[in-house]
N, C-alpha and C positions, 0 to 999 in steps of 0.2 A: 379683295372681295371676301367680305365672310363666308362660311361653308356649314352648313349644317350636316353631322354626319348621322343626327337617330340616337346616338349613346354619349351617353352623360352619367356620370356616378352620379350614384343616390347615397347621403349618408344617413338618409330615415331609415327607421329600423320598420315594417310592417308589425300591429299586433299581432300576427297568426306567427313571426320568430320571435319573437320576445323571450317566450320561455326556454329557445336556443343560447340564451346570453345571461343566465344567472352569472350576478357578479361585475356585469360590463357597464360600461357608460354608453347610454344609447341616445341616437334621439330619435323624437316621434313628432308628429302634428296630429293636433285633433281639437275641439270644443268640447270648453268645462261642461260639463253635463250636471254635475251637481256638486257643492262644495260642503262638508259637514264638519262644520267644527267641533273638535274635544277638547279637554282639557291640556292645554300645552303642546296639541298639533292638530291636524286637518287632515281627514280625506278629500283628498281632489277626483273627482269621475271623470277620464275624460273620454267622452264620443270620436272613436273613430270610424274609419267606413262600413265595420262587421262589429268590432267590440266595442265592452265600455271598460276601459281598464282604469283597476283602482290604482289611484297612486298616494303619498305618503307625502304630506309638507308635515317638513321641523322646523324653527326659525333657529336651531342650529347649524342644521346641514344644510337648508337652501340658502341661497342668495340674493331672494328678492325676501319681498315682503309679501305675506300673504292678501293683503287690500288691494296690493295691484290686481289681481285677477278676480275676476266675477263671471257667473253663469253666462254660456254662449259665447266667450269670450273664444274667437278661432286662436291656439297658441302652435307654438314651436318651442319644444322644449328635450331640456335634455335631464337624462336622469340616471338613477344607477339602479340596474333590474336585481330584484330579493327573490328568494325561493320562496313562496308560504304557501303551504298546504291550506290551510284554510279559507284559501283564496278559491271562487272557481276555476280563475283562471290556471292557478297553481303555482301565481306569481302576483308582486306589485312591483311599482316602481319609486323609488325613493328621492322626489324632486332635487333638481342641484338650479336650472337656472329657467328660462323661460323671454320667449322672445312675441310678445303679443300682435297679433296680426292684424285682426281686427275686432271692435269692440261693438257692443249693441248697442244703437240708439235707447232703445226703450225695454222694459220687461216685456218679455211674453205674453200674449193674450192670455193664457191658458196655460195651466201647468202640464209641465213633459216632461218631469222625470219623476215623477212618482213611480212605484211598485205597479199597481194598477191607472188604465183610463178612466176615472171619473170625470165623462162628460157624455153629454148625447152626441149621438151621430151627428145632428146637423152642425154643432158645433164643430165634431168632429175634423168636419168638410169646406167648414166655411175658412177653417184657420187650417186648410191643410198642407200650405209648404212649412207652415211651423209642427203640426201634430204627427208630421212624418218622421220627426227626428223622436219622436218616443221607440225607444229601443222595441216593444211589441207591435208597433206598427211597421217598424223597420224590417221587422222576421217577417211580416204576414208578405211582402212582396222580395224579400229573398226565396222565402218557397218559391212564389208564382214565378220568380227566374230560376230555380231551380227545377219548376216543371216544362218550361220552355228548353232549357239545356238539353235534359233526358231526351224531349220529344226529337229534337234535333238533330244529336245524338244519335239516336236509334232509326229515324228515318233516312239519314245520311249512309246508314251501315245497311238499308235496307233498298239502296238503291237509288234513293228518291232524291232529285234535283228541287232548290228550293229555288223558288221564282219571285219575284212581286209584280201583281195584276195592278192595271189602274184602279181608283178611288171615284174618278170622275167618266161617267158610262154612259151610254147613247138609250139605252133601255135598261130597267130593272133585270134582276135573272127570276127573282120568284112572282113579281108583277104585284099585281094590285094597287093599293091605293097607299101602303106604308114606305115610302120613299120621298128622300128630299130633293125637292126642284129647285135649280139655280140655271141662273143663266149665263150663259156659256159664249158670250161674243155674240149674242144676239140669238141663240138658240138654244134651246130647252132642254138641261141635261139631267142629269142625277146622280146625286152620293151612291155608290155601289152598295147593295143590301148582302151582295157577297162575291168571292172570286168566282163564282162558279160555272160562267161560260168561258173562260178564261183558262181555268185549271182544267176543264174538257179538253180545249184547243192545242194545250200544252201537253196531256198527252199523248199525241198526237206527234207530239215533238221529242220529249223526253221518256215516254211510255207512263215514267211515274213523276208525280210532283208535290210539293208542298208548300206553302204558303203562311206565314202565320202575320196576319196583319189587322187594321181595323176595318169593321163594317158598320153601317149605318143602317137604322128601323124606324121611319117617323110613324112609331104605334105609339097612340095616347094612353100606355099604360103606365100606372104609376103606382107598381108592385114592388113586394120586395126580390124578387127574381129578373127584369126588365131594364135595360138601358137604353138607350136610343142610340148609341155608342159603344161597342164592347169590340176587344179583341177573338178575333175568330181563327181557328188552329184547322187549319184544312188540308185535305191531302185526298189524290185523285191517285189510282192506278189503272193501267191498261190490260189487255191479256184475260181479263176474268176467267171463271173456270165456273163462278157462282157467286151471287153477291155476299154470301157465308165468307168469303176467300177476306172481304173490307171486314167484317165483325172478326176474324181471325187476327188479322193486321194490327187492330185495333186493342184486342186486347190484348195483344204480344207488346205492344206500346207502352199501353199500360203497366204493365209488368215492369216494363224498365223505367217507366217514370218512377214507381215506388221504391226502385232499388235507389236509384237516382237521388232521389229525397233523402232516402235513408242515410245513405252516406257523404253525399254532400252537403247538406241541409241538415248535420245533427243536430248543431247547435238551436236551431231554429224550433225543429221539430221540437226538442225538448224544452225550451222556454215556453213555448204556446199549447203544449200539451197533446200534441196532434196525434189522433188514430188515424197511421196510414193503414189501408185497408190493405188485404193480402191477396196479391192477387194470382191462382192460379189458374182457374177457367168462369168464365161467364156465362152462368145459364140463360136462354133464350124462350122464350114464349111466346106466341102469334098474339095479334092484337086484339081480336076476336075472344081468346079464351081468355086473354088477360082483364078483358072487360067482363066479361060474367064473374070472372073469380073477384074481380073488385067488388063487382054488383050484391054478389052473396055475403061478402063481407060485410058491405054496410049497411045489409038489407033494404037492398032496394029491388023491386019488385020485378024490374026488367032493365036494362042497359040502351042506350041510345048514344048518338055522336059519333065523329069521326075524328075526335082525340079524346084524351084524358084530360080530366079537370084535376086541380093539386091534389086535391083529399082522395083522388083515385091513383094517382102515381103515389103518393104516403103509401098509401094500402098496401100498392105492389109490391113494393118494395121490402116495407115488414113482412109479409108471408113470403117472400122470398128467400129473404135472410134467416127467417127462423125453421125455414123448409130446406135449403142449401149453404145456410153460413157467407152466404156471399152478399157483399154489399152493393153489387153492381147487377144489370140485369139488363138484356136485349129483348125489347118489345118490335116483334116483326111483323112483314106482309099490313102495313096501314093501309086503311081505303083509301084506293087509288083519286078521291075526290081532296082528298085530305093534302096530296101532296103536288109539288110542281108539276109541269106540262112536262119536264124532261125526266120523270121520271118512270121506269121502265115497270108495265105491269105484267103480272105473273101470268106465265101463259096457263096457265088453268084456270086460273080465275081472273079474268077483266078485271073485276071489283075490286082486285087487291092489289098491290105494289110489291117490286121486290127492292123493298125496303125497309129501315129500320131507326127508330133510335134508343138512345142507351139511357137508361136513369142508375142514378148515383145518391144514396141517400133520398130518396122522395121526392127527387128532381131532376127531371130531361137536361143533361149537359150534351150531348150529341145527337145531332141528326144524319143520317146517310142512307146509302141504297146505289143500286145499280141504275145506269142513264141508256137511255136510247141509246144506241147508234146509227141503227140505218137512217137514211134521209127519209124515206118514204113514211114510215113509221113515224118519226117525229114532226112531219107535217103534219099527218095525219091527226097527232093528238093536238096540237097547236089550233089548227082546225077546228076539231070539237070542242075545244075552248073557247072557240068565238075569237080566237085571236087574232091579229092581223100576221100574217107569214112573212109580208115584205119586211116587214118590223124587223126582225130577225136575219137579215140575208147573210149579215156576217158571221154569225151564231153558225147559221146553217152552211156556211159556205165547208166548216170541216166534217161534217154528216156526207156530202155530196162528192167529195176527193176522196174518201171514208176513212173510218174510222172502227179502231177493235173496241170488242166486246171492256167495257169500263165503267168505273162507280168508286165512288170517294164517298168524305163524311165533311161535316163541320163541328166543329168544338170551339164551347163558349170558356175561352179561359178564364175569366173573372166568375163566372160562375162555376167550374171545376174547381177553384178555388174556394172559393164561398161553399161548398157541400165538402171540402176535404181538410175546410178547417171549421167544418160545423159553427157557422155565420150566421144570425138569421135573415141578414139583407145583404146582396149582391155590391151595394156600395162601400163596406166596408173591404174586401176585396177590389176594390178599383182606385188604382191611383188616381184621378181627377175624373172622378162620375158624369155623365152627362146625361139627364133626363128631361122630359117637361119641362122641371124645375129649375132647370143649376146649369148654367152658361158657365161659370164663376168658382173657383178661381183655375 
């Protein structure tokens, strides 16, 4: 009987040692990326999982012919690694043989390995398991895992048990009318709009938790900030002392996503150009005064609403940064009308919430705040919402065994992304978008 033991020699060499083996015969696998012919030899590019390393055909020293290989062509090849400064890598490779794996039916819809993207978005997306292999498309969702690592990372070291909630739920958590209905074996169920009674429930269990998964918004919006589909970074803790305790968390988080980035994600950052912002504290503002100081700014005569429309989060945001230097900025205490039925209002003022969300560059990437716990209390506001309470029994069944003092956030990673690589639409940030529009591909 055969045995599978897990280890098996590898004789590929990884790009990231290459520059280990100036001198050596290596081999690698990867797809030509681009073939540019000179007089009396050939750069070969070839795409591997991180780099594009250049490499060197001579019909000297290699052993094949150069016609045998063409763009997209998956190979296995072996070669002999040179030192060249000139290089960015700080190295090429000097072809010796080459063992082709598989070959492409057809060209490319769309060119992918130019210097720059010349094409539109929608093209972008309609050809996107080919437009992914553009090296700058490649970086833009190395960041977004290198912002999930950090968050990981840093909430693992901070306690927090990472869980995954169902997708498929008996009730909405924020209710209304933006949720998708499917049926469920003859009953009427719905996409989760978020983990959020879930990640209550759990801590409960684990005191802290995090989640980072997708959620679902059947809103018929069709902005550049809006998916109907986006990954959401959430994280609940118990014990509060004060909902300030989650904005502290949070931007201790931040903090090490950027360092995070920095050093893992050099190469990236610096092909795409990216200002990571610096994060040492995050100023806070109540919602109230943040809406007058918008209001003055754009001379408007008086303030209304129970959020910010975009051209009032821009605002904020610029007189913040040019007021504090800081890119990020906590708008607090929203009217308590503005926010979920679980969420907890300030006991000096009914009106208000002790809650918050974060804007980033001119745009709300977080939302959070402190949640009921007592049962009594959260009937009570369920209640005044006209809601129905049985709806809930399960929700409520951890309110009623009880529950400490607790409050979490959510974060939209595809749009974290999108305001930290200064994007102007959310879908270039999204590996396979899903709006209105785009089921496909």
């Amino acid at each position: 009987m055969k045995t599978i033991t897990g280890i098996r020699k590898n004789r590929y060499t990884e790009a990231e040692e290459l520059k280990q083996h100036a001198g050596d015969k290596v081999y690698v696998r990867g797809s030509v990326y681009k073939i540019r012919k000179m007089k009396g030899f050939a750069f070969v590019l070839i795409r591997t999982a991180r780099e594009i390393i250049q490499c060197v055909y001579s019909p000297e020293e290699a052993e094949f012919p150069l016609s045998m290989i063409k763009e997209e062509c998956c190979l296995s090849i072996s070669a002999r690694v040179e030192e060249d400064s000139r290089s960015r890598l700080g190295y090429e490779l000097h072809l010796l043989n080459v063992q082709i794996l598989s070959e492409p039916k057809e060209a490319s819809p769309i060119v992918i390995n130019g210097k720059e993207m010349n094409t539109s978005l929608e093209n972008l997306l309609d050809y996107r398991p080919v437009t992914l292999r553009i090296e700058k498309e490649r970086a833009v969702f190395r960041i977004q895992n290198g912002i999930t690592d950090g968050i990981r990372s840093f909430l693992k070291e901070k306690r927090f048990t990472e869980i995954h909630s169902p997708k498929l739920v008996f009730a909405g958590a924020e209710g209304g009318a933006n949720i998708f209905r499917l049926d469920y074996f003859g009953k009427e169920a719905y996409l989760a709009q978020s983990p959020q009674f879930y990640k209550q429930m759990m801590v409960g269990v684990y005191e802290r938790v995090f989640e980072i998964g997708p959620v679902f918004r059947a809103e018929k919006h069709d902005t550049s900030r809006h998916l109907n589909e986006y990954t959401s970074v959430d994280f609940e803790m118990g014990y509060l002392e004060d909902f300030e305790e989650i904005m502290e968390m949070e931007t201790d988080m931040l903090k090490a996503v950027m360092n995070h980035l920095e050093e893992a994600c050099a190469y990236e950052v610096e092909l795409l150009g990216v200002r990571l912002p610096k994060v040492k504290e995050i100023p806070a503002i109540r919602f109230r005064e943040a809406k007058e100081w918008a209001a003055r700014e754009l001379g408007r005569l008086s303030w209304e609403g129970d959020d910010f429309d975009p051209e009032e989060e821009k605002i904020i945001c610029k007189l913040v940064r040019e007021k504090t230097g800081s890119e990020f900025v906590f708008v607090t205490h929203y009217p308590s009308a503005k926010r979920p039925f679980y969420a907890m209002d300030d006991p000096c003022n009914a009106k208000e919430t002790l809650s918050f969300d974060l804007l980033f560059r001119g745009v709300e990437v977080t939302t959070g705040g402190q949640r009921i716990h007592g049962y009594d209390e959260q009937v009570k506001k369920i209640e005044e919402r006209g809601m129905d309470v049985e709806a809930f029994a399960s929700y409520l069944m951890m309110h009623k065994i009880g529950m400490p003092p607790h409050g979490g956030l959510g974060m939209g990673l595809e749009r974290l992304t999108c305001r930290l690589l200064e994007r102007e639409n959310v879908r270039y940030t999204t590996l396979f978008p899903r709006d209105m529009n785009r089921l496909l591909p």
